[in-house]
C-alpha angles and dihedrals in degrees: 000000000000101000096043094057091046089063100048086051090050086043096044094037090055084047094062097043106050097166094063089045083060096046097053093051087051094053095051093049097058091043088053098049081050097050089047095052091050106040116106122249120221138139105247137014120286116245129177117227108190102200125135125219120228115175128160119177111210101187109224109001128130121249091244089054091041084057099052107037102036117014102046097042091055091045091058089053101048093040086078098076131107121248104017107151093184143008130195141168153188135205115188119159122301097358128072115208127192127180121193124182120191126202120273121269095045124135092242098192084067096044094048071053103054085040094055088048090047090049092055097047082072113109138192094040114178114266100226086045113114124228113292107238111214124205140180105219106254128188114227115175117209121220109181135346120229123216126197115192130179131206085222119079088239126145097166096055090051092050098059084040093047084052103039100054095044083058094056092040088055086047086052098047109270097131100198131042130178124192116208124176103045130110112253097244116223126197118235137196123190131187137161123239087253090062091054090059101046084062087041083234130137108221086252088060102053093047089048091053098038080052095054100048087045102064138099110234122207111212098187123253132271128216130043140256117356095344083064122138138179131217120216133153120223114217112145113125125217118181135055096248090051095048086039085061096051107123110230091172130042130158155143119329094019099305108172127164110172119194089268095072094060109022144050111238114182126145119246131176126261119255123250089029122185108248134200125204130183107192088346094305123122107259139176122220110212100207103208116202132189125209122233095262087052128092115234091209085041084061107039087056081047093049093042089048095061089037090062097046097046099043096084091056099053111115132248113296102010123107138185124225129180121206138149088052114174111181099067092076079059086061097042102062094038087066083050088054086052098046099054101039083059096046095051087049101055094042089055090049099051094041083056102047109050084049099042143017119301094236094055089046090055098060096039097058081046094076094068096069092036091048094056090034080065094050101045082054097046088051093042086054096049088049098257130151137212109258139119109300096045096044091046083048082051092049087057094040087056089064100051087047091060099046085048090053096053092040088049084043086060 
């Protein structure tokens, strides 16, 4: 048969060179220690999902005018690009969803773009209708939750601490951070009707106007293809200070009068907030997320690095904790993966060896680290990771590499 001749060539050809046999083992088993430094770590395989976000809150209006005036206009719009496989919405009271999912094999970054023109091509929006925020689906896994609890009855000091440290964890690589357990902050401004008519202004027309000068603006792009840009103006304000120095009135020979001069601006939480304890003290949960180029064991020895060097820094009263840790299911069957590898291994060298010659044995039990060198390279060349699903396919194959070394030793 012509493959079977073809094997015992290849066979009989690396027999008499045994040089170039050697050579080649050796070659798979570098590129595998290569491929095994450099493969990512995650819990579970990556998978795109190309869908683009659409929501629009309306406060206040009906499903039925959510659906007229929002969702179907913007429909219509977005309808008009290339490549969508499939297109659903939702219209509740008082917000507007669409989901749109593209075919496979599409340069999503353009396509979040051409949405986002679409979107504004829209006319006639409701005025009372907020800013429609516009996202491409992205698949963040989480590894481990942080919670940072305090013997003192403080929200505000958790706060500055929650914030603080996510900035110094995304300094230090971890890409993704949620905060959960604070109270949403709002931003309020009161002023009396006095006040109104000092500025010969009704209370529509200052928020108009405070809306108007607190708003990010988009301009377009310029260029084409890939030299592309767009042009937008950021102008939404977010703290209190920043909304307390708008200008509402200006006018001839330097007249200014900001929204401080007339009004009080301070920052309150929102009611009905979601709450965290730990052992009936207030507490915040920090959510950390890796992206799908990131190692889940790569982030947690980054995460327990800062932990040990900021522990001792931490204030009277207030504690870390880690739990929901995921990755370490990732470790664990990795050193499943190892220990059994090893064990395999030596069982198949001592069986050879007390039945055959030392040297024969040898070879044989070597087949089991060349064999997986040649899989994680294999993995790392078609673009796989290590995770659940393909450590658990290597601890059966162990098991079929082992039964084809004793059968080749006999």
């Amino acid at each position: 048969m012509p493959s079977s001749t073809t094997s015992k060539g290849l066979i009989a050809l690396l027999a008499r060179h045994k040089v170039a046999a050697t050579l080649l083992m050796l070659l798979f088993f570098f590129c595998g220690a290569w491929s095994l430094a450099t493969l990512n770590t995650q819990l579970l395989p990556s998978f795109g999902v190309n869908v683009v976000t659409v929501r629009v809150v309306w406060p206040g209006a009906s499903p039925r005018d959510v659906e007229r005036s929002l969702t179907t206009p913007m429909e219509d719009k977005i309808a008009a690009i290339d490549n969508i496989k499939k297109m659903t919405s939702v219209s509740s009271e008082g917000v507007s969803l669409i989901y749109t999912e593209f075919k496979q094999n599409v340069n999503m970054s353009n396509v979040l773009a051409e949405v986002r023109d679409k979107v504004e091509l829209v006319r006639n929006f409701p005025q009372t209708a907020k800013k429609p925020i516009i996202n491409n689906v992205i698949f963040n896994e989480r590894f481990a939750k942080l919670l940072i609890t305090s013997k003192n009855d403080d929200l505000t000091a958790l706060r500055h601490y929650a914030y603080t440290f996510k900035r110094e964890l995304v300094a230090n690589g971890i890409s993704k951070i949620q905060i959960n357990g604070l109270p949403e902050q709002q931003i309020q401004i009161g002023l009396t009707p006095t006040q109104l008519l000092k500025i010969k202004k009704s209370l529509a027309m200052l928020s108009s106007n405070v809306a108007a000068r607190s708003q990010d603006i988009s301009a377009g792009e310029f260029g084409q293809n890939s030299g592309g840009r767009q042009l937008r103006s950021d102008g939404q304000k977010l703290t209190a200070k920043e909304f307390a120095d708008l200008p509402i009135i200006t006018g001839d020979r330097g007249l200014l009068v900001r929204l401080m001069d007339v009004a009080a601006v301070t920052e309150a939480n929102q009611d009905y907030p979601t709450l965290y304890y730990f052992k009936g003290k207030p507490a915040v949960s920090l959510d950390l997320f890796r992206t799908e180029s990131e190692s889940s064991i790569n982030a947690a020895n980054i995460l327990y690095s800062w932990k040990s060097k900021i522990q001792a820094q931490l204030p009277r009263g207030m504690s870390l904790h880690l739990y929901n840790e995921k990755w370490r299911y990732i470790k664990s069957r990795i050193m499943v993966l190892v220990k059994n590898g090893l064990a395999g291994l030596v069982f198949i060298f001592l069986l050879l060896y007390l039945f055959l010659s030392k040297r024969f044995a040898f070879w044989v039990a070597l087949g089991i680290p060349i064999s997986l060198s040649v899989a994680f390279f294999m993995l790392k060349m078609i673009g796989g990771t290590i995770n659940l699903i393909s450590l658990f396919a290597f601890i059966m194959s162990l098991g079929i590499i082992v039964d084809d070394t004793i059968v080749v030793a006999e």
